[in-house]
C-alpha positions in Angstrom: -42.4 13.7 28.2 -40.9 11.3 25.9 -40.1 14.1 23.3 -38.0 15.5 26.2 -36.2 12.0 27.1 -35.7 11.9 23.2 -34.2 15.7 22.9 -31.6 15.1 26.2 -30.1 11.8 24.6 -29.5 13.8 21.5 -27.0 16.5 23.8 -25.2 13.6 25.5 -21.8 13.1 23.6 -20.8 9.4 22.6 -17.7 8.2 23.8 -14.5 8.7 20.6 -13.8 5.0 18.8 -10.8 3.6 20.1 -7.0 4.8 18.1 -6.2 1.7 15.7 -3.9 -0.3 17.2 -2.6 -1.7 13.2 1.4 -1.3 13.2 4.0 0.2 14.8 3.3 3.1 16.4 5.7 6.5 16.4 7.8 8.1 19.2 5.6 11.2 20.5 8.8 13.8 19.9 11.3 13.1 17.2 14.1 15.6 17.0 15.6 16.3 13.9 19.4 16.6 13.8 20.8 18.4 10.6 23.8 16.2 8.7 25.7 18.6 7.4 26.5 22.7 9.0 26.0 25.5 6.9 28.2 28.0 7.4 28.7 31.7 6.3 26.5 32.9 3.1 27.0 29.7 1.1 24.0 27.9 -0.1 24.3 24.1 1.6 21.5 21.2 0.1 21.4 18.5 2.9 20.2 15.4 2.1 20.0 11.9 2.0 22.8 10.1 -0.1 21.0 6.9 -0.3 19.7 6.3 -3.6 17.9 2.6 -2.8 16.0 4.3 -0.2 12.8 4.1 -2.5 13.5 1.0 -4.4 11.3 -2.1 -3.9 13.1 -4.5 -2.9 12.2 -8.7 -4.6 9.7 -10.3 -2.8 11.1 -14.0 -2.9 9.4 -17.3 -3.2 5.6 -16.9 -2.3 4.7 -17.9 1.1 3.6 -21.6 0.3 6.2 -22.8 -2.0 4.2 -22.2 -4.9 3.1 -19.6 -7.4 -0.3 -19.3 -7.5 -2.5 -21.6 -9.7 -4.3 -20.1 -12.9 -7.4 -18.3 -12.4 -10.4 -19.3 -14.8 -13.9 -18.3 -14.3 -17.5 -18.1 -16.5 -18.2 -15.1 -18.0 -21.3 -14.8 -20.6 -20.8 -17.2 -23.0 -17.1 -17.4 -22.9 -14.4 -17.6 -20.0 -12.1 -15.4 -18.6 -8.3 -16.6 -17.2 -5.8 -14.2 -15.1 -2.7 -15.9 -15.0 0.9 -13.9 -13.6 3.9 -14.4 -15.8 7.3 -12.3 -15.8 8.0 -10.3 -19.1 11.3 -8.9 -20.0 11.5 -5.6 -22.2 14.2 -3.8 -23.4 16.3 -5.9 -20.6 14.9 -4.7 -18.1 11.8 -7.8 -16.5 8.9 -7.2 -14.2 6.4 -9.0 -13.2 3.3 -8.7 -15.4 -0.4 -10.3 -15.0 -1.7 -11.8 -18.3 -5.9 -11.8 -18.7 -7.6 -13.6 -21.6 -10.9 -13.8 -22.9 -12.4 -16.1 -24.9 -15.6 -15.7 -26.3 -17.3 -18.7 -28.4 -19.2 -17.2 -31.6 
């Protein structure tokens, strides 16, 4: 009887998890309208004429005022530090993150 029970649970379907509700959320139909009209056997390229479309844009200031402190931690016999810094090559600067490790011998 209880083998029975245990086969019929088995059949019955779980409910689906709920969608994530994490950020905005899309229209159900989006209609796409073309920008430019092609017209008679010409070849037409339509597209975008934005070029900072996939820059990053600068962050800005961190959240708290300040940049974030030095990280330093034990690893073996030595120590490990992470620190961020901004390095400038060839006139063009980015931000960079610096790790050192020292090791005692």
């Amino acid at each position: 009887m209880l083998v029975a029970i245990l086969m019929a649970v088995q059949t019955i379907a779980a409910a689906p998890p709920p969608l994530p509700a994490a950020g905005p959320v899309l229209p159900t139909t989006l209609r796409v309208v073309p920008s430019c009209d092609p017209t008679g056997d010409d070849i037409v390229v339509c597209g975008r004429k934005d070029s900072d479309q996939y820059r990053l844009r600068p962050l800005g200031p961190p959240p708290n005022g300040k940049p974030l402190p030095p990280m330093t931690a034990k690893l073996g016999n030595g120590t490990i530090d992470g620190r961020a810094v901004q390095r400038c090559v060839a006139g063009i600067c980015a931000p960079a993150a610096m790790i050192t490790l020292k090791q005692s011998f």
